[in-house]
C-alpha positions as CSV (number, residue, x, y, z in Angstrom):
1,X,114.9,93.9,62.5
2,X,114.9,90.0,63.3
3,X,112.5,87.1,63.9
4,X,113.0,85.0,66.0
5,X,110.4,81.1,66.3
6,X,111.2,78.3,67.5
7,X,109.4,76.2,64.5
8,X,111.9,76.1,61.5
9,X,108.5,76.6,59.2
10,X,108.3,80.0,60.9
11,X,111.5,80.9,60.5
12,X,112.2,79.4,56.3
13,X,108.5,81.4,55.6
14,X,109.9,84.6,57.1
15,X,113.2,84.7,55.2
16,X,111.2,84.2,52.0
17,X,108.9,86.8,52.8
18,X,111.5,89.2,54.3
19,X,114.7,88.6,52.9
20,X,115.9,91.8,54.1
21,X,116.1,90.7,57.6
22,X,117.5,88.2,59.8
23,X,115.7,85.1,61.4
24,X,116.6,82.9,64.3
25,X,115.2,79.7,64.6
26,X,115.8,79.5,68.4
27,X,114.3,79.2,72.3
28,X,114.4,82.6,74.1
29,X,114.1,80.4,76.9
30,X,117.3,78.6,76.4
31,X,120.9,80.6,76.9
32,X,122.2,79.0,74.4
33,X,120.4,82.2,72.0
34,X,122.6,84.4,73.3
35,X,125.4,82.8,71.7
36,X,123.4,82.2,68.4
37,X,122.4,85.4,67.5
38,X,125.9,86.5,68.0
39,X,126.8,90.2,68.7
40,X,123.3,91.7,67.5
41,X,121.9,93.3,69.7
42,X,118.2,95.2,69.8
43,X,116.5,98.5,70.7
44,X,113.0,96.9,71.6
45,X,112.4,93.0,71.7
46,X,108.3,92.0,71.8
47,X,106.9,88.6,73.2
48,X,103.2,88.9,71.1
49,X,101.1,85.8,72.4
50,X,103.9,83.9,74.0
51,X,103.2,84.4,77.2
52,X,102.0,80.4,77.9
53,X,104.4,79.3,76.2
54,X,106.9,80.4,77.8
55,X,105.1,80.3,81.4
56,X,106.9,77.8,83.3
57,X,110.4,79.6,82.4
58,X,109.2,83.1,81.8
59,X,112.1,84.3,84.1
60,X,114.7,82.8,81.7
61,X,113.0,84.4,78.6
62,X,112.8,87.6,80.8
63,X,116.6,86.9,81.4
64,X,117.9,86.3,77.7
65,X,115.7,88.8,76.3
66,X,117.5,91.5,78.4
67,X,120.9,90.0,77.5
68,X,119.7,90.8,73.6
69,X,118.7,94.2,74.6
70,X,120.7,97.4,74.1
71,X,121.2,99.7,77.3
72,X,117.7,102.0,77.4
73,X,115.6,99.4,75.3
74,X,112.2,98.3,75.6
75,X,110.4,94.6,75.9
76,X,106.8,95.0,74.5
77,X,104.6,92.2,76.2
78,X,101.2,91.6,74.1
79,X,99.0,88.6,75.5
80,X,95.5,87.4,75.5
81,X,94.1,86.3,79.3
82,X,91.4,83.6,79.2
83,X,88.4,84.7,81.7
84,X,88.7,81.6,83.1
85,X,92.3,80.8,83.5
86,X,93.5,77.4,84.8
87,X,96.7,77.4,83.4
88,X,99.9,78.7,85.1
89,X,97.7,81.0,87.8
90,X,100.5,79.9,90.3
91,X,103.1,82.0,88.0
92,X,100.6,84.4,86.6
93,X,97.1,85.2,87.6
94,X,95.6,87.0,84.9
95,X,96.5,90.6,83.9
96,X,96.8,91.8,87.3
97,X,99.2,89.1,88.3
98,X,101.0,89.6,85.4
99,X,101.5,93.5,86.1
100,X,102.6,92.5,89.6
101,X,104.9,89.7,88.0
102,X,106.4,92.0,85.6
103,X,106.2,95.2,87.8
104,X,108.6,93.5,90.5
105,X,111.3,91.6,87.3
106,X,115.4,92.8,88.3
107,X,116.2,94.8,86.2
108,X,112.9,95.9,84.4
109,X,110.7,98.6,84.7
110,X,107.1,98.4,83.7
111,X,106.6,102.0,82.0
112,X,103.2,101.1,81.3
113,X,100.3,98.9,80.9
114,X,97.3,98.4,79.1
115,X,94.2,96.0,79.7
116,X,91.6,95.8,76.8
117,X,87.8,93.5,77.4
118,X,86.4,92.2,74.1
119,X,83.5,91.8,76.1
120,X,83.8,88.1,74.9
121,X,86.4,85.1,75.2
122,X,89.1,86.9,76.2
123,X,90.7,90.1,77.7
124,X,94.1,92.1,76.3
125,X,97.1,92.8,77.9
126,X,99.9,95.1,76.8
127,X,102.7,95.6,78.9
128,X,105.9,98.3,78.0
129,X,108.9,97.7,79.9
130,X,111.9,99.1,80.3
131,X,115.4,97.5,80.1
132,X,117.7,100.1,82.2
């Protein structure tokens, strides 16, 4: 098990409260977290309410997560979807688009997908994909 943030907080408040594993303070955008991390490599890898973050360079974070992933391992996507969305809908559009975005990745296979309404701000999306 590892952590991985780009704040160096994040990353000195995990190893205090998990000693047991390893943390990363590093960009899964960025190739240069291949080499950091080193040899480790991972049976699932999950991007929980990143998504906008990594928006405008999802396809790199798509690209390094897979090159931290074991052959047969999973990405778990978890993200919240403003009704109104103004941000990145060119990339993304909502869940849908997001399912299409992710359905169509090289290399990835969206296994399944999930899409939750609150009934208020926000609606859920949970993607499961597939690393073959």
């Amino acid at each position: 098990i590892a952590g991985m943030d780009l704040s160096g907080e994040a990353v000195k408040k995990g190893k205090k409260s998990f000693p047991e594993f390893s943390f990363y303070e590093a960009d899964i955008m960025k190739a240069e977290t291949l080499t950091l991390v080193g040899k480790a490599r991972f049976d699932t890898i999950i991007f929980e309410q990143i998504l906008w973050y990594i928006l405008e360079d999802i396809q790199s974070a798509l690209q390094n997560a897979m090159g931290l992933l074991r052959p047969k391992a999973s990405i778990i996507i978890s993200n919240a979807f403003p009704r109104e969305q103004c941000y990145g809908r060119n990339i993304i559009d909502g869940y849908a688009g997001a399912a299409k975005y992710l359905s169509d990745f090289p290399g990835l296979r969206l296994v399944q997908s999930q899409y939750y309404d609150d009934g208020l701000l926000n609606t859920d999306g949970h993607f499961l994909l597939s690393y073959e």
